[in-house]
C-alpha positions as protocol buffer text, in pm:
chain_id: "A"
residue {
  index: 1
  type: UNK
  ca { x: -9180 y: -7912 z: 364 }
}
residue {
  index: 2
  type: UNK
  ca { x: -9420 y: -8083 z: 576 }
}
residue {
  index: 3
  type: UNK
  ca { x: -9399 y: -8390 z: 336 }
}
residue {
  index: 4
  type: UNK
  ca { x: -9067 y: -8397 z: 212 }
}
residue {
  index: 5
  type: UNK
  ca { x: -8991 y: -8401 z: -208 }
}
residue {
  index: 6
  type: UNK
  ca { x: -9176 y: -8745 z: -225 }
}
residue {
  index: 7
  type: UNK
  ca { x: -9499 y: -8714 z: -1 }
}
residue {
  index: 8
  type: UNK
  ca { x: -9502 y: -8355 z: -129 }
}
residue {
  index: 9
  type: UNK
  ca { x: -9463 y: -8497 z: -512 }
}
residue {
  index: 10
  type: UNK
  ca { x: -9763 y: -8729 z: -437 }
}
residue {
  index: 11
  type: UNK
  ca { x: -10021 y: -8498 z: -257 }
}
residue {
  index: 12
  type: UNK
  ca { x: -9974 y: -8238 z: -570 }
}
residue {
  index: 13
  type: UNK
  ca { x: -9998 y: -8559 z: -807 }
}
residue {
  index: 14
  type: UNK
  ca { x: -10314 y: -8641 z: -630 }
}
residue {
  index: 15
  type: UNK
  ca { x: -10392 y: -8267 z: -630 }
}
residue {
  index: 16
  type: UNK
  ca { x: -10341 y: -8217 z: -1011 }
}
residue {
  index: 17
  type: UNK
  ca { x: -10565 y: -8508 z: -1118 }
}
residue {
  index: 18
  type: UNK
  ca { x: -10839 y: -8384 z: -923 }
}
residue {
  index: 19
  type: UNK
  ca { x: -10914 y: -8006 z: -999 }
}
residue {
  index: 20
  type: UNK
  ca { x: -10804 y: -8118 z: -1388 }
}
residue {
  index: 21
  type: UNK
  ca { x: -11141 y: -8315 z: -1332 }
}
residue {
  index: 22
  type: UNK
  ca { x: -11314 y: -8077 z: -1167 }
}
residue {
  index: 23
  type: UNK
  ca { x: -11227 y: -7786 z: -1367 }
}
residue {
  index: 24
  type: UNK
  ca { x: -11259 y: -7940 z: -1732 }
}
residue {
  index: 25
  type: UNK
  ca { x: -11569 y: -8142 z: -1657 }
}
residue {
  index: 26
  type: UNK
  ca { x: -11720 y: -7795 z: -1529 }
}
residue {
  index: 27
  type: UNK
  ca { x: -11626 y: -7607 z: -1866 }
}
residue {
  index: 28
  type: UNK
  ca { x: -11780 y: -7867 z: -2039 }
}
residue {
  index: 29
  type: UNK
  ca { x: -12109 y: -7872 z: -1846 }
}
residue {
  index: 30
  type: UNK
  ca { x: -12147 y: -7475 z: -1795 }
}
residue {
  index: 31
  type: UNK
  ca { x: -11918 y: -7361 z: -2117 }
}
residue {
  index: 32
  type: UNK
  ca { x: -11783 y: -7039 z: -2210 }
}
residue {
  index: 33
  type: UNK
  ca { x: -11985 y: -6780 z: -1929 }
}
residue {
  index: 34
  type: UNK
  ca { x: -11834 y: -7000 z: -1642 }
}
residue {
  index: 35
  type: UNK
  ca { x: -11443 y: -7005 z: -1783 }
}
residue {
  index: 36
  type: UNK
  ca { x: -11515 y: -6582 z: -1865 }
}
residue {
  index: 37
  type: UNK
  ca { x: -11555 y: -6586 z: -1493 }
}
residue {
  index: 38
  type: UNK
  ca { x: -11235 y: -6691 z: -1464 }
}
residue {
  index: 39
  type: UNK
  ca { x: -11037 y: -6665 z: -1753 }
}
residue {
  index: 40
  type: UNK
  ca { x: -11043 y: -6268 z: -1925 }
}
residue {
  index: 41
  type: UNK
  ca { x: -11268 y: -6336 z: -2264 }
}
residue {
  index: 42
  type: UNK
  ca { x: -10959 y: -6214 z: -2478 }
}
residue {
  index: 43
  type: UNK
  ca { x: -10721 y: -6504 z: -2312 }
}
residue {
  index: 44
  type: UNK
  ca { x: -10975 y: -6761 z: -2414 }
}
residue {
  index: 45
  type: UNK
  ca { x: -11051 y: -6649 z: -2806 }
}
residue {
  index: 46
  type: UNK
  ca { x: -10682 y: -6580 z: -2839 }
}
residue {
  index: 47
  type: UNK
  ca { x: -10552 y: -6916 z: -2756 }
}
residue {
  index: 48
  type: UNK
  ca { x: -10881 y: -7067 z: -2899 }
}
residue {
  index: 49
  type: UNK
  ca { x: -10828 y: -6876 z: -3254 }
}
residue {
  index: 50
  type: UNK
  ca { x: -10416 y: -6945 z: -3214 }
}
residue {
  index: 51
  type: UNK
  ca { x: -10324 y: -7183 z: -3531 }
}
residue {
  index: 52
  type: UNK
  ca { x: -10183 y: -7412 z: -3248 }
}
residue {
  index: 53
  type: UNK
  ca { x: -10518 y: -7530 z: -3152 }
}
residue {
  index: 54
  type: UNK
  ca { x: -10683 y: -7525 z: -3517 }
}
residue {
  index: 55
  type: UNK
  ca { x: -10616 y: -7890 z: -3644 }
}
residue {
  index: 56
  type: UNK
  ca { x: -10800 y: -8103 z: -3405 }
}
residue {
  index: 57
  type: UNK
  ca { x: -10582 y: -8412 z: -3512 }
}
residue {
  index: 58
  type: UNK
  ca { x: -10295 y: -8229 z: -3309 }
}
residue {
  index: 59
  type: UNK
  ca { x: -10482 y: -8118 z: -3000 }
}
residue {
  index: 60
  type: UNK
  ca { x: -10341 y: -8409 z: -2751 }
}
residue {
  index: 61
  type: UNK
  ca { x: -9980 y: -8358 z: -2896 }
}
residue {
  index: 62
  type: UNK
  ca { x: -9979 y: -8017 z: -2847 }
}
residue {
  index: 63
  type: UNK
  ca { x: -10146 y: -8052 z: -2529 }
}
residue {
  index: 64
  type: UNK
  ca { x: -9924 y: -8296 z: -2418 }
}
residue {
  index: 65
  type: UNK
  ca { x: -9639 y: -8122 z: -2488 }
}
residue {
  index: 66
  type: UNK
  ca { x: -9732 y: -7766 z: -2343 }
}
residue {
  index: 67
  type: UNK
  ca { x: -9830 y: -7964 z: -2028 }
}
residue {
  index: 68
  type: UNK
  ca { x: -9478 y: -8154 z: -2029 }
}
residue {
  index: 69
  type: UNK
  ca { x: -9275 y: -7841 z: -2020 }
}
residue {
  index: 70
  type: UNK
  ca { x: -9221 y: -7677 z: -1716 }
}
residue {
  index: 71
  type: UNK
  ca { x: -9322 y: -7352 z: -1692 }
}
residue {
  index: 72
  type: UNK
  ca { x: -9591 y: -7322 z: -1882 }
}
residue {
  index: 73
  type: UNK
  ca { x: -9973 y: -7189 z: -1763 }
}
residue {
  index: 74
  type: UNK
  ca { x: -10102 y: -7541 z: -1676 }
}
residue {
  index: 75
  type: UNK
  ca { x: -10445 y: -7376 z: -1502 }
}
residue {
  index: 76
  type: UNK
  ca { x: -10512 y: -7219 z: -1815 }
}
residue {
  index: 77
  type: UNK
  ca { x: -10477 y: -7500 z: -2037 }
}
residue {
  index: 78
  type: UNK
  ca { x: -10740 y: -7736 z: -1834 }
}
residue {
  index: 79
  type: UNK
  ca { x: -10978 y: -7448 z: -1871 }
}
residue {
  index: 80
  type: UNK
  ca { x: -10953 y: -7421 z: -2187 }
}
residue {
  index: 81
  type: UNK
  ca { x: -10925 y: -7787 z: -2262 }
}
residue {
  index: 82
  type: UNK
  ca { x: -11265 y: -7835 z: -2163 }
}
residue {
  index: 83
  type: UNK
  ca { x: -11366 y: -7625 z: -2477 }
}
residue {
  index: 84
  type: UNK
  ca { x: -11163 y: -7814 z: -2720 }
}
residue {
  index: 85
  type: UNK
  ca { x: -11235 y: -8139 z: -2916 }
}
residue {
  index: 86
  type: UNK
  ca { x: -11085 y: -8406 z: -2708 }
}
residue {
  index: 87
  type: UNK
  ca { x: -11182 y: -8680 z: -2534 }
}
residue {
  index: 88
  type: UNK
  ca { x: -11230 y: -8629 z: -2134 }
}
residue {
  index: 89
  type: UNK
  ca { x: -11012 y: -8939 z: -2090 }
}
residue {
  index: 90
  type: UNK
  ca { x: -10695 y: -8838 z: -2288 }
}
residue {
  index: 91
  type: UNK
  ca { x: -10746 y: -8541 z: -2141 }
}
residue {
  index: 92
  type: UNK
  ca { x: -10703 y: -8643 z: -1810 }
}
residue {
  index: 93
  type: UNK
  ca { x: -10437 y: -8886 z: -1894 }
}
residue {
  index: 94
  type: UNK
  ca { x: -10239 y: -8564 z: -2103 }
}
residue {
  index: 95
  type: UNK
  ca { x: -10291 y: -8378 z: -1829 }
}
residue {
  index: 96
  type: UNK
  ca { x: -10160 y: -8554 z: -1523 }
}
residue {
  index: 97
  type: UNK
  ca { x: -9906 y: -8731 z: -1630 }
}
residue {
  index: 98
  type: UNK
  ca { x: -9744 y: -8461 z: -1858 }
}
residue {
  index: 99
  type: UNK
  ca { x: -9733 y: -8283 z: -1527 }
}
residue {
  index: 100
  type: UNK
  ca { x: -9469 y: -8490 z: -1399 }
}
residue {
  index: 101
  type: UNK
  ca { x: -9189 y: -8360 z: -1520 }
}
residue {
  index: 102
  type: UNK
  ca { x: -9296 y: -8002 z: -1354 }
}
residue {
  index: 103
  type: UNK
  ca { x: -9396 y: -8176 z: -1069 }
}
residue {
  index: 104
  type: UNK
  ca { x: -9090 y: -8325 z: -981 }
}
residue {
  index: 105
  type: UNK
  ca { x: -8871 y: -8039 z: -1033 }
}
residue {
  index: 106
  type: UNK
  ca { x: -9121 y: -7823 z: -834 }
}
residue {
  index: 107
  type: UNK
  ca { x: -9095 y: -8090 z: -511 }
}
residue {
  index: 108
  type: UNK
  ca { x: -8727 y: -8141 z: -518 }
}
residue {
  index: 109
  type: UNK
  ca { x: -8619 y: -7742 z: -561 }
}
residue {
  index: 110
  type: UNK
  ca { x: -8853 y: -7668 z: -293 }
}
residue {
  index: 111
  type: UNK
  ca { x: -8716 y: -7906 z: -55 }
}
residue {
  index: 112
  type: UNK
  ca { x: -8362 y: -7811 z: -160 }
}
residue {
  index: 113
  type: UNK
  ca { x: -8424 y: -7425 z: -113 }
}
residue {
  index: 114
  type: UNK
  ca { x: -8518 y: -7472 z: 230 }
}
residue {
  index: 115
  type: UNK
  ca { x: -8182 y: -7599 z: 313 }
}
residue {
  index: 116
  type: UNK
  ca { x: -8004 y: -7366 z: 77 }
}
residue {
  index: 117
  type: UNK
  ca { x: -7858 y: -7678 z: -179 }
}
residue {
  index: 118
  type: UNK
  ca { x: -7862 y: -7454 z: -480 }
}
residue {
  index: 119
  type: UNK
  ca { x: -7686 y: -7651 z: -692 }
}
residue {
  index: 120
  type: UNK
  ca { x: -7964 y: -7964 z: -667 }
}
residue {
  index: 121
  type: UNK
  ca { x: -8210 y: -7675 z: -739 }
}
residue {
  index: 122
  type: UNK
  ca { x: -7994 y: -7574 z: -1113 }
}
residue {
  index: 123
  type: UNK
  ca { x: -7930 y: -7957 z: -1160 }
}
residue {
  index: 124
  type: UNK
  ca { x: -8307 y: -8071 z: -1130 }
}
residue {
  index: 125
  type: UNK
  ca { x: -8410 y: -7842 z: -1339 }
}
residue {
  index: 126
  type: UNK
  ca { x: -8135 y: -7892 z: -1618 }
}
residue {
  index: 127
  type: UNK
  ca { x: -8238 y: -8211 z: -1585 }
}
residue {
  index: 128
  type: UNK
  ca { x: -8616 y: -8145 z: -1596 }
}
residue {
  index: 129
  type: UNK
  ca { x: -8573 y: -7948 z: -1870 }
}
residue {
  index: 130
  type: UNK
  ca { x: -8383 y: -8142 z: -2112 }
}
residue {
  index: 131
  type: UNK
  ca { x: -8579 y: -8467 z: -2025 }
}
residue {
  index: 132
  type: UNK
  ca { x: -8906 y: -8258 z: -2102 }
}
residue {
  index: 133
  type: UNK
  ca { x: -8711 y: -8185 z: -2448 }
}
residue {
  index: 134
  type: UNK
  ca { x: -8659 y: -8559 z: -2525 }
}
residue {
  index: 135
  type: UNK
  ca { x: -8968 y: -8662 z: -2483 }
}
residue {
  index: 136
  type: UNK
  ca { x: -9161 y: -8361 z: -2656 }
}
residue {
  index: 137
  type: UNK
  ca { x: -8898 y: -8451 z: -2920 }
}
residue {
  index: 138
  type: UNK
  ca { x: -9011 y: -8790 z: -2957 }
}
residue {
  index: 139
  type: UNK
  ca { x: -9377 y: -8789 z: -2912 }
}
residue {
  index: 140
  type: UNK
  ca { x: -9384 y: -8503 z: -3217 }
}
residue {
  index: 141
  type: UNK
  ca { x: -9212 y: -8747 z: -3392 }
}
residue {
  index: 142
  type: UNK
  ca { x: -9401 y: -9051 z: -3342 }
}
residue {
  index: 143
  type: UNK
  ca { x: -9759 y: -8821 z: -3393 }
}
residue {
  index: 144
  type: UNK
  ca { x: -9596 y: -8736 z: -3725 }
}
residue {
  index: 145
  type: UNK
  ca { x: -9507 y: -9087 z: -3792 }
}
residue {
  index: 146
  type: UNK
  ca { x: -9879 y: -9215 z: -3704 }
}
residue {
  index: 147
  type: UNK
  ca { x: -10002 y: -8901 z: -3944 }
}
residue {
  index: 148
  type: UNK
  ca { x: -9813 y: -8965 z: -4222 }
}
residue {
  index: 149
  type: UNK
  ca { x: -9903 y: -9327 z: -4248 }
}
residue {
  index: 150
  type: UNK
  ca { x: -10289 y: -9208 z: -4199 }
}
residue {
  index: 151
  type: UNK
  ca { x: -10228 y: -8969 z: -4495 }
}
């Protein structure tokens, strides 16, 4: 709470971006033996083999969208991101500001549970949560628009 929501919002922003670079641009230069150092082997060749991550067309919308909710293993995703087909730049671009949703939410609970305001703590992340929903709702929908007219 040294920052407030806002400052606090903007130093994990800033935070985010950077070890996203650091960590997927490493994958990419040392592969598979650096993330195993990390990451247990079985993690990485399960989500790697999952059918989610099998049609490279649908990569950035599934990254997007797995980044976007809140929740979900973030870390994990950037490492293995930097084994997938996609282009460092939509990468980086998926994965920051995707984050924002979770980012947000994070910042303003925190600062509310150090004063005890529980109910801006349930509202953010109703709120988080059902704008995450609306816009994974309508990207999957536009990617299937843009597909179908590729088709």
């Amino acid at each position: 709470m040294s920052y407030g929501a806002i400052g606090g919002m903007c130093v994990i922003f800033v935070g985010a971006f950077m070890s996203s670079c650091i960590i997927f641009f490493t994958v990419r230069k040392f592969g598979r033996s650096f993330l195993y150092s990390f990451v247990s082997k079985e993690k990485i060749e399960k989500l790697e083999n999952s059918k989610m991550f099998s049609n490279p067309k649908k990569i950035n919308t599934i990254l997007f969208i797995l980044f976007l909710i809140p929740g979900t293993p973030k870390d994990l995703f950037v490492y293995l991101a930097g084994l997938l087909p996609i282009k460092p730049v939509k990468f980086l671009l998926i994965s920051t500001f995707a984050r924002f949703p979770s980012i947000i939410s994070s910042t303003i609970a925190g600062s509310s549970l150090v004063v005890g305001n529980w109910t801006v703590i349930i509202v953010t992340y109703a709120i988080t949560f059902a704008f995450a929903g609306i816009i994974a709702y309508f990207f999957n929908k536009r990617e299937k628009s843009i597909s179908e007219i590729i088709k």
